[in-house]
PAMAR-676172 format. One record per residue (C-alpha): x, y, z; residue in three letters. Coordinates in pm, whole numbers, plus 50000, padded with zeros to 5 digits. Each point is the difference from the previous one (the first is absolute). Example, Ala and Ser with C-alpha at 12.3 -4.5 7.8 and 13.67 -1.06 7.14 Angstrom:
BEGIN
51230|49550|50780|ALA
50137|50344|49934|SER
END
This chain:
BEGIN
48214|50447|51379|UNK
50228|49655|49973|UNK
50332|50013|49879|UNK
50011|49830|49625|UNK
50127|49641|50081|UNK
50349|49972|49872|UNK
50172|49708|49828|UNK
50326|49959|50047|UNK
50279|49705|49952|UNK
50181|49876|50281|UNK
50328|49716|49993|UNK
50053|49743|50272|UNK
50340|49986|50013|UNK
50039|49681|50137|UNK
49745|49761|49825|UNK
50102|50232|49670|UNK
49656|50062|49900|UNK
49797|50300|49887|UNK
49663|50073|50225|UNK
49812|50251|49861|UNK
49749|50220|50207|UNK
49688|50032|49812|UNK
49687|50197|50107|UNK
50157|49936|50401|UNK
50040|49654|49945|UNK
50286|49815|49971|UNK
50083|49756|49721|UNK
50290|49780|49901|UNK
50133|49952|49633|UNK
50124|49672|49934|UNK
50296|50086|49862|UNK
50278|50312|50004|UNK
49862|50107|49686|UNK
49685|50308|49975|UNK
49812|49931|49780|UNK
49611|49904|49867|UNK
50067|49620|50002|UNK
50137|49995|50347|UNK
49705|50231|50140|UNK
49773|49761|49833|UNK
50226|49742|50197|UNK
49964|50171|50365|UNK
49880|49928|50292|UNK
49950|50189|50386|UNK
50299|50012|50152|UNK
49962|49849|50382|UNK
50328|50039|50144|UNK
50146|50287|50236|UNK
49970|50327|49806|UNK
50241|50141|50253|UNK
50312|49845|49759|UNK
49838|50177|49671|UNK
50221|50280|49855|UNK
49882|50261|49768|UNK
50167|49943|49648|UNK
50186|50328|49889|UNK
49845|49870|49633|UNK
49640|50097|50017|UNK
49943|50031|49610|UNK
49848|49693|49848|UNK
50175|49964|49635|UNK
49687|49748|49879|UNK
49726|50246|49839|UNK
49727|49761|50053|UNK
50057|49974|50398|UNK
50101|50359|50002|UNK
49627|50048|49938|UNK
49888|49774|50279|UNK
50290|50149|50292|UNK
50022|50346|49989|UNK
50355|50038|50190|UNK
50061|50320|50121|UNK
50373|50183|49946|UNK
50075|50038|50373|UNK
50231|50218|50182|UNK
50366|49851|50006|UNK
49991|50020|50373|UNK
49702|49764|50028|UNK
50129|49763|49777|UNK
50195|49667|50210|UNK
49765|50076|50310|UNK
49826|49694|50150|UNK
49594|50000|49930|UNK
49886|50094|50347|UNK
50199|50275|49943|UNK
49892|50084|49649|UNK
49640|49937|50094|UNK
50069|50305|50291|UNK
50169|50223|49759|UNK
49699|49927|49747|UNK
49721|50110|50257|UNK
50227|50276|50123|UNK
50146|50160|49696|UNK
49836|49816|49663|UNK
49707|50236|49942|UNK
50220|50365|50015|UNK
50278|49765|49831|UNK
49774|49909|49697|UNK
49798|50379|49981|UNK
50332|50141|50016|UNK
50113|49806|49698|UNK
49642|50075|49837|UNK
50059|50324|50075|UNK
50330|50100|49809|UNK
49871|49787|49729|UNK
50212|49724|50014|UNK
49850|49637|50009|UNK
50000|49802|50284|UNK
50012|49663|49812|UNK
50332|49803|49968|UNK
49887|49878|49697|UNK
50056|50348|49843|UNK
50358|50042|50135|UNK
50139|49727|49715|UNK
49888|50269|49739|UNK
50170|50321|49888|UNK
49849|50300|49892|UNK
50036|50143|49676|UNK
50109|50337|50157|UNK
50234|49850|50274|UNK
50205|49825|49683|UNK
50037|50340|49841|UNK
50097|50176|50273|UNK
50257|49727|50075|UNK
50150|49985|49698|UNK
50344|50118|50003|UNK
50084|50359|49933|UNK
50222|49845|49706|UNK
49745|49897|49827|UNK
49760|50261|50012|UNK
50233|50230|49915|UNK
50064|49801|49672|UNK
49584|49993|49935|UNK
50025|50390|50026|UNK
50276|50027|49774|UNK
49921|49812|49724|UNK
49670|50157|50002|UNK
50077|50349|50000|UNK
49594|50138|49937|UNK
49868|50140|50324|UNK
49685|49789|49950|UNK
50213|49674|50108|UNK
50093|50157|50334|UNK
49696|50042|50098|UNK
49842|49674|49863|UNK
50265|49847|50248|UNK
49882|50199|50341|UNK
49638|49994|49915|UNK
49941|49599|50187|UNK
50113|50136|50316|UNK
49748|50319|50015|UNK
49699|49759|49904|UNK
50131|49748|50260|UNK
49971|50306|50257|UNK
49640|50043|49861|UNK
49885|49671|50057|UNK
50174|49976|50304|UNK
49831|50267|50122|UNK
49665|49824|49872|UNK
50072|49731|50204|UNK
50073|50155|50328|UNK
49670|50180|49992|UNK
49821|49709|49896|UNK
50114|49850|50332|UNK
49939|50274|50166|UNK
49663|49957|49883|UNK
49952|49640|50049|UNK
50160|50014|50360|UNK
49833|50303|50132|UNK
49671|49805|49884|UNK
49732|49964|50288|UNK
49813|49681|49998|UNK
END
């Protein structure tokens, strides 16, 4: 079975220009800006692709190219390697990489690092303050209105790691 092609944004530090890797190919944004205008702008990227750097920013903050690059959140010790040696790290490592990340249900995108989720903000709230929610509302029904989203996050996190497990264990 191939390995899903990746796409992932690399700098060159010296002509200070973004090349993004698209599908295995190699294309060069116009200007140091990611976005849809300058992908509509690109073009292939000739030059030595020794002297390309992975860019330690991977998610894409423009929605409507987010859809068209899915940049993957890769592992800190990846990020600033030169492409050959991303591309060997890809072919060696990227499949367990990504069906680990499948697997404890977190996604793989970058995209989805920008967002928070509703249960990591309450259980990073300070202590302060939820100790002020508990006293002011005194009724037992409030306490447990405020630990309910984390046991249906665990739910649905569980949903999703069997749904990969189902999708992934697939035979085609």
């Amino acid at each position: 079975m191939p390995l899903r092609p990746i796409d992932a944004i690399f700098v060159h530090p010296k002509q200070r220009l973004y090349v993004v890797y698209y599908r295995g190919e190699l294309w060069q944004l116009p200007r140091m800006k990611i976005d849809d205008r300058s992908w509509q702008n690109r073009r292939p990227y000739t030059d030595d692709s020794s002297s390309l750097y992975l860019s330690i920013h991977q998610a894409i903050s423009d929605p409507v190219l987010a859809q068209k690059l899915r940049t993957l959140d890769l592992p800190v010790a990846v990020r600033g390697s030169t492409l050959p040696r991303f591309e060997a790290w890809w072919e060696a490592h990227g499949f367990r990489w990504l069906k680990d990340r499948l697997l404890t249900g977190e996604s793989p995108l970058a995209a989805h690092q920008t967002t928070t989720p509703a249960a990591k903000v309450l259980n990073d709230q300070p202590d302060s303050l939820i100790n002020r929610q508990t006293n002011n509302h005194a009724g037992k029904g409030d306490e447990e209105q405020i630990s309910t989203p984390s046991a249906d996050t665990d739910i649905f996190a569980d949903m999703l790691a069997e749904l990969t497990d189902e999708v992934l264990e697939q035979k085609l």
